[in-house]
C-alpha positions as CSV (number, residue, x, y, z in Angstrom):
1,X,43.2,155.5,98.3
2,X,41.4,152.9,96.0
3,X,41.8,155.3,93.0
4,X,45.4,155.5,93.0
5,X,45.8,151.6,92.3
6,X,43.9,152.5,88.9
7,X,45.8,155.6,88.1
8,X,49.4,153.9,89.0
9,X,47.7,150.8,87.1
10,X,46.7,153.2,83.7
11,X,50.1,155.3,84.2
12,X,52.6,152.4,84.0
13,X,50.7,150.6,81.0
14,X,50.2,153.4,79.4
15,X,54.0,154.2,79.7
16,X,54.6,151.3,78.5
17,X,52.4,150.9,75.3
18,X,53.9,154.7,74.1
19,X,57.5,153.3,74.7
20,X,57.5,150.4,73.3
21,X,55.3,151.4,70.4
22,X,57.5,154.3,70.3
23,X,60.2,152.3,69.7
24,X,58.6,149.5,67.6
25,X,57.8,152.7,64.8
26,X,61.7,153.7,65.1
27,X,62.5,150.5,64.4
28,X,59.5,149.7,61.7
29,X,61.1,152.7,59.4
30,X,64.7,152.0,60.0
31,X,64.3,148.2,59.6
32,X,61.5,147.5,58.0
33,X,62.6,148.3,54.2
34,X,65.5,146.2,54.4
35,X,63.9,143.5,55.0
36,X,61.2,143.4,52.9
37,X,64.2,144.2,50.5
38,X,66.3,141.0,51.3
39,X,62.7,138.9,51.0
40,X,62.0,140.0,47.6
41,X,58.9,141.3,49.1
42,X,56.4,142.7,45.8
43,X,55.2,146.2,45.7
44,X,51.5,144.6,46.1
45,X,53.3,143.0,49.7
46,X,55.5,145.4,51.0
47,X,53.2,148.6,50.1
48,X,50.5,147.2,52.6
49,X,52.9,146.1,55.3
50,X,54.2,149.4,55.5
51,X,51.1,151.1,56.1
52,X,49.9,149.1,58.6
53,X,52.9,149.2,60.5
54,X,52.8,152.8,60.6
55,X,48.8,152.6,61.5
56,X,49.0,150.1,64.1
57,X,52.1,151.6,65.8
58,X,50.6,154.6,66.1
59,X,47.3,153.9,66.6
60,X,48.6,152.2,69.6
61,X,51.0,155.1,70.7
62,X,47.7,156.7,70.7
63,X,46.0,154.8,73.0
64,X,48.7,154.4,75.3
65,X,48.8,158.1,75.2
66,X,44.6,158.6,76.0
67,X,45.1,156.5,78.8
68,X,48.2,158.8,80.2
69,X,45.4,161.4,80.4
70,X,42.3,159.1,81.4
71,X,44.7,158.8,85.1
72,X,44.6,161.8,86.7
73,X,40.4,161.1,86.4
74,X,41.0,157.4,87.9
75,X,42.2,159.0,91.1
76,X,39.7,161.0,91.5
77,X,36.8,158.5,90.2
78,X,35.8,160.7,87.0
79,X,33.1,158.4,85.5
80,X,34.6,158.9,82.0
81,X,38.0,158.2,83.0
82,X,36.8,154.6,84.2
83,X,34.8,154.1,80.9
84,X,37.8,154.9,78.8
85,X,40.6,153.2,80.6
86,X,37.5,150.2,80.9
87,X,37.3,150.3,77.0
88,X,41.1,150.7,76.6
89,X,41.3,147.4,78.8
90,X,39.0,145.6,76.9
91,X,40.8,146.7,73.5
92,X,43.9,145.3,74.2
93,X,41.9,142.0,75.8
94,X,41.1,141.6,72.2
95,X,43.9,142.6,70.8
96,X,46.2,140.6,72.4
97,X,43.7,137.0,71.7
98,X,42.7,137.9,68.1
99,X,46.8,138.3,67.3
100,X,47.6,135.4,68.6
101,X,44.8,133.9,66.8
102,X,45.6,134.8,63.9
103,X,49.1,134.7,63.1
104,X,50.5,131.5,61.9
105,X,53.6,130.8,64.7
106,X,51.0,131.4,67.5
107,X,53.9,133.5,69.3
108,X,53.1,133.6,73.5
109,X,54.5,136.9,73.6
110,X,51.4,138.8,71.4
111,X,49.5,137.5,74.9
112,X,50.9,140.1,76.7
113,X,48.6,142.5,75.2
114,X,45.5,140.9,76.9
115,X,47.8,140.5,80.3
116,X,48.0,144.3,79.9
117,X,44.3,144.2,79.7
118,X,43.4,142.1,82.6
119,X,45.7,143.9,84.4
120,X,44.1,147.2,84.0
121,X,40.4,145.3,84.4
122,X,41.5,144.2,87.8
123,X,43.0,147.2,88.9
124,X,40.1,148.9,87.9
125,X,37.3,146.4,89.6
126,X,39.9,147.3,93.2
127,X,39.7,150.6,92.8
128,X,36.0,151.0,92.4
């Protein structure tokens, strides 16, 4: 059953994206004000920051979310499933190399993004 390694492969990392983004947009609105509060953060600065958190965490939620649905296809080898969950693997390659890239501390942990999408790449490649 090659397709089930993709479809358990697009379930759990799509879990995972809508949880943790889930919980990353909880935390954004509860959190987020107060500390662009205690930083003295300007209108021009925190105005932005808001938005985007709301936009990316969503955004993301939303991905997560298309590849909950894209599974059920990978077990049965739907064409479009494969390209979407393909393009959903290669967005979060990117994702995860052009955050670390561009943030200033270089955190390890914003690589876990493009683990996610070798992860799903491989998985896919098996299942084929």
């Amino acid at each position: 059953m090659p397709g089930n390694i993709g479809r358990h492969a697009a379930l759990i990392i799509g879990g995972i994206q809508v949880l943790a983004n889930g919980a990353s947009l909880v935390r954004g609105v509860v959190r987020l004000p107060r500390e662009l509060e205690s930083e003295d953060a300007t209108t021009r600065l925190a105005d932005p920051l808001r938005a985007a958190w709301i936009y990316g965490t969503l955004g993301n939620s939303c991905v997560g979310i298309v590849l909950l649905l894209a599974a059920s296809g990978l077990r049965t080898g739907e064409p479009l499933a494969r390209r979407l969950a393909s393009a959903i693997a290669i967005y979060y390659l990117i994702l995860g190399a052009s955050t670390y890239g561009f943030t200033q501390t270089r955190h390890p942990g914003l690589l876990v993004f493009s683990g996610l999408g070798v992860a799903l790449l491989v998985t896919l490649w098996v299942s084929r």
